[in-house]
N, C-alpha and C positions, 0 to 999 in steps of 0.2 A: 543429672540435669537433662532435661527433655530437649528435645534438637530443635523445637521452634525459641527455647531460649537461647540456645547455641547461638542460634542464626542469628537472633537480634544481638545479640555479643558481639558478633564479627559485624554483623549493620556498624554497629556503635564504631568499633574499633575503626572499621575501613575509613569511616565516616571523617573521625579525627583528625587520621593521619593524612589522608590525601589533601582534606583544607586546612594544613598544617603551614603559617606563615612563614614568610623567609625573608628577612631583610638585607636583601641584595638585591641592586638594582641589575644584573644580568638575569636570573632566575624568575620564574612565574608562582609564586605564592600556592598554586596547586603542585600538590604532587603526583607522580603516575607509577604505577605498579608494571615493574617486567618482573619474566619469570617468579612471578610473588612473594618480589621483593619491592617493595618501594625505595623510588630513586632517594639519593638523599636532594636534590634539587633537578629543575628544570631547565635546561638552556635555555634562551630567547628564543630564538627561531620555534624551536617548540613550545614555548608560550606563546607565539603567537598562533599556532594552530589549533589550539586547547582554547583560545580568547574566541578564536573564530567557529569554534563548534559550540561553544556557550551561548555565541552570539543567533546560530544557525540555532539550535534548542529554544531558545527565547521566542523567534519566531515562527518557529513551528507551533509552540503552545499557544500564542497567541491566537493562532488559525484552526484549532481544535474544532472538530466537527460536533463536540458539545463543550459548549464555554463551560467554566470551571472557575471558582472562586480563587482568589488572590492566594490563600492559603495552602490550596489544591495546587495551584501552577507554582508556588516557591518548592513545593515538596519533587513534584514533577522536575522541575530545575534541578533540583541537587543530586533526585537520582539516579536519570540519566546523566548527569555531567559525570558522578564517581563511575557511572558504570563505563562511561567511553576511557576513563581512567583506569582502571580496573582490569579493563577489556581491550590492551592497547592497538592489538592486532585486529580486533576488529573494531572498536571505534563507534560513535552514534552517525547511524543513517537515518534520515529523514523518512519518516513513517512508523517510526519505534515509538514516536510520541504518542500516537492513539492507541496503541496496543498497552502502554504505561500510563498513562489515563483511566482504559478501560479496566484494566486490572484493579487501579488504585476504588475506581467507582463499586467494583463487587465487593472489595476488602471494607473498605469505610460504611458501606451501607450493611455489610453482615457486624459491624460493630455498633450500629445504631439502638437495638435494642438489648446491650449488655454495657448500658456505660454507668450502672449501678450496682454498687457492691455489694457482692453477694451476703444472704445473711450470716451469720456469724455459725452459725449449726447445719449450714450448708456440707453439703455430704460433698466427696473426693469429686468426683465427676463434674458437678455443679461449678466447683472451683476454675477446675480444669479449664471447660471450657470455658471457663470468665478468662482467663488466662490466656487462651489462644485468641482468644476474640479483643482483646485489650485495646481499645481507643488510640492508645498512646502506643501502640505500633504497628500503626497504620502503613504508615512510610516503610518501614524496616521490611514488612511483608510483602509489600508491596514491590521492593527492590529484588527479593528473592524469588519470588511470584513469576517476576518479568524475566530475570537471570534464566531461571529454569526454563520457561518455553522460549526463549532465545535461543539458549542449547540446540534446540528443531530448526528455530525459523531464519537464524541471525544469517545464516548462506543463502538465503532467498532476497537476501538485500546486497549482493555483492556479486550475483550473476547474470550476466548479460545476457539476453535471452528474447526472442520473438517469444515468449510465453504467453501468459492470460491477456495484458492489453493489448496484443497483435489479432489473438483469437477472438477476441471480446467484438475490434473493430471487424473481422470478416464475417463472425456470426451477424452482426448488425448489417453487414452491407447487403446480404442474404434477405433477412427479417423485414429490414427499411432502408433502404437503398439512398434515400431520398434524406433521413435522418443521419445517417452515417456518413453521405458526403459534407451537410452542414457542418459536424462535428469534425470532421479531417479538414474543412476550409478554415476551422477556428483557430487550426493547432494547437489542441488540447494535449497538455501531455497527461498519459493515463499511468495512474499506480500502479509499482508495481509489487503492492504488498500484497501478500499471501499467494504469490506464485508456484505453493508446494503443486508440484506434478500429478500429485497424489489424490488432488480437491479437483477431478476433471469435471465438475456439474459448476464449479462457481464462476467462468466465461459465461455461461447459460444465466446463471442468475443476477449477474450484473448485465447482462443484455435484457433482462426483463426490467431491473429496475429504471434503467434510461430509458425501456419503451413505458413505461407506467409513466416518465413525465415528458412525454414527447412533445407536447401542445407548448407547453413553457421552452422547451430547449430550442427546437425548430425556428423562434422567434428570437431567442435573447441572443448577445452577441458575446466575445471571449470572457469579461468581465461578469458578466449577468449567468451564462453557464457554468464558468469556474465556481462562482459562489453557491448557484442551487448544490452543484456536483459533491461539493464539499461540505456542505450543509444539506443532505437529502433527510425529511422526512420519514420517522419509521413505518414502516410498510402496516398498512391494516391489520394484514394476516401473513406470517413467514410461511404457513403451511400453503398458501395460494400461492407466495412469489417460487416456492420449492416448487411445487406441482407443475407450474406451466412453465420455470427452467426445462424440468426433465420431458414436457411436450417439445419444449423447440430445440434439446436436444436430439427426438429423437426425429425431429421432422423440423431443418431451419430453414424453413420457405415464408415466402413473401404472405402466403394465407394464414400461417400459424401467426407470426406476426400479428398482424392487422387483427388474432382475436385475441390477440395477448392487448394490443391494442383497445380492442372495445371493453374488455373484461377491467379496463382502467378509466374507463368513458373516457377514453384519448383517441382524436381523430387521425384514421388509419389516412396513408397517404393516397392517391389516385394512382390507381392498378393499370389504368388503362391510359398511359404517356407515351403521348403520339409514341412513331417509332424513326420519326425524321429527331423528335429532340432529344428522345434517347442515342443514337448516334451522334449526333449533336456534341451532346453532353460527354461521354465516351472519347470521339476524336481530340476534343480540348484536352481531356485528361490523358489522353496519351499524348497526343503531343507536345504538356507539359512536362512532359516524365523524360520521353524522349530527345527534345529538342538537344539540349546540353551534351549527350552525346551523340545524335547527328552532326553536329557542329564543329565537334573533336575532333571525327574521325575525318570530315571533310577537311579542316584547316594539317591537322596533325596525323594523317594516316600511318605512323611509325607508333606513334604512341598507342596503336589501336590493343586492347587487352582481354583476355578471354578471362571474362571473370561471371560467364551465366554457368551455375549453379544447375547440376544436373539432379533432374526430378526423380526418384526415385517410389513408386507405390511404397505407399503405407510408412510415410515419413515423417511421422511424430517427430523424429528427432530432430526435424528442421525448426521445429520451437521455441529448440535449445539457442541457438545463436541468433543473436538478433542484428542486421543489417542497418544500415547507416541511411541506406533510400528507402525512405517510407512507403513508396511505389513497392520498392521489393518486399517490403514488411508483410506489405497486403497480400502480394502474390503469393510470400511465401506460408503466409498464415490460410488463405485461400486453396491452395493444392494440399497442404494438413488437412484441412475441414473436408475437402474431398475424400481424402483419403479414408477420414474417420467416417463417413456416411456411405462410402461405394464399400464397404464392408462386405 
């Protein structure tokens, strides 16, 4: 027996047992798998945190960055929900839904021209892959599909980290100064999927994608940004947004910008602000940052606490930990991005 039938075997079986009923009113009708064995029932208190990631799943799909038919978002449902079953230690985190979408969308469409049985005098191979490509396990591939590159990514959803969206915001503050403080006045929280270490061009190419719709963001407010953000348009050409990433990698200045900018007919911002409302602008900001504790140490000078963080060249690994003061975020994502450019 070939291992893509295996797999949809074990699909099947996991399938069964985990929404295997139980009529008792203490237990939760799903079951959960430790050390790979399945419980014989659920406690409450843990059905209620298995009701509550079904409920968080439900909503996630709903906000899919590409809508998806009723039938697509029921399959989506059940395979994440056995996989946070499944996977009890690590559980579904919010962003595994587009990766399990996108997965299901390659699988379902390489079955779109094989949902006709092959002729009858069809040779071995032909079979074959009528066989791997089968309509009707869709889902089951698709659950093992997503398993498998989880194995890589699933600790990139569990660690805390000034990573890609801290880097993302000080390349922008560099680029467009002007766009990037909008977007930090909106308190946008930014994703933090696909923060592998490993992917150092894709900061760069999510900052070109938010400078390609600068005209729209720059205006709209938390509601109107969250929605483009989440819903962005596919780019023209990937080999353009690739190319002029790796420009404002290797130069993130205010000029590279503004022709990343025009190269999207998006109005670059005014270069030339006074330098009274540039300070201006500056002083508020620090002494929003600051105020709280100037205030401290005046009212509470006991409580004063050495907690600045020494700079160190060439500190990538400040990326790693991500800070609670978004001030620091900047700063600390801002002395990396130096780091990485005073090479």
């Amino acid at each position: 027996m070939d291992e893509a039938t295996l797999d949809r075997l074990e699909f099947a079986s996991v399938w069964q047992q985990s929404l295997t009923h139980v009529n008792t009113e203490d237990v939760h009708p799903l079951q959960e798998m430790v050390g790979g064995t399945f419980l014989p029932q659920t406690p409450r208190p843990r059905m209620e945190e298995i009701k509550a990631t079904q409920d968080l799943i439900a909503l996630d799909l709903r906000r899919l960055s590409v809508p998806v038919s009723d039938d697509h978002m029921a399959a989506l449902q059940r395979l994440l929900t056995i996989w946070s079953l499944t996977k009890s230690d690590l559980g579904y985190r919010q962003g595994m839904h587009e990766i399990a979408s996108f997965l299901w969308s390659i699988r379902d469409r390489e079955s779109q021209f094989h949902r006709v049985e092959p002729p009858a005098d069809a040779n071995t191979d032909c079979v074959d892959f009528h066989t791997l490509l089968d309509p009707s396990e869709v889902e089951a591939d698709t659950y093992f599909l997503f398993s498998s590159i989880m194995q890589r990514l699933a600790s990139q959803f569990f660690v805390e980290r000034a990573g890609s969206p801290t880097l993302i915001k000080a390349i922008l503050y560099r680029v467009d100064r002007i766009l990037e403080c909008h977007l930090f006045d909106l308190e946008l929280d930014w994703s933090p999927i696909l923060l592998d270490p490993t992917l150092s061009l894709l900061p760069y190419v999510s900052t070109v994608l938010l400078l390609s719709h600068r005209d729209r963001l720059i205006t709209a407010d938390y509601i109107e940004a969250m929605q483009l953000l989440m819903h962005l348009p596919p780019p023209s050409s990937a080999q353009d947004i690739v190319r002029e990433a790796h420009m404002l990698q290797g130069m993130p200045t205010a000029d590279m910008g503004a022709a990343v900018l025009r190269a999207h007919a998006q109005q670059p911002p005014c270069l030339d602000t006074p330098v009274l409302e540039a300070a201006k602008m500056r002083f508020m900001e620090l002494s929003h940052a600051h105020a709280p504790r100037v205030l401290q140490n005046l009212f509470n000078p006991m409580d004063q606490r050495e907690d600045t963080p020494d700079w160190s060249p060439l500190s990538q690994a400040r990326l790693h930990s991500e800070p609670t003061d978004p001030y620091a975020q900047r700063r600390r994502a801002m002395l990396s991005l130096d780091d990485v450019h005073n090479i």
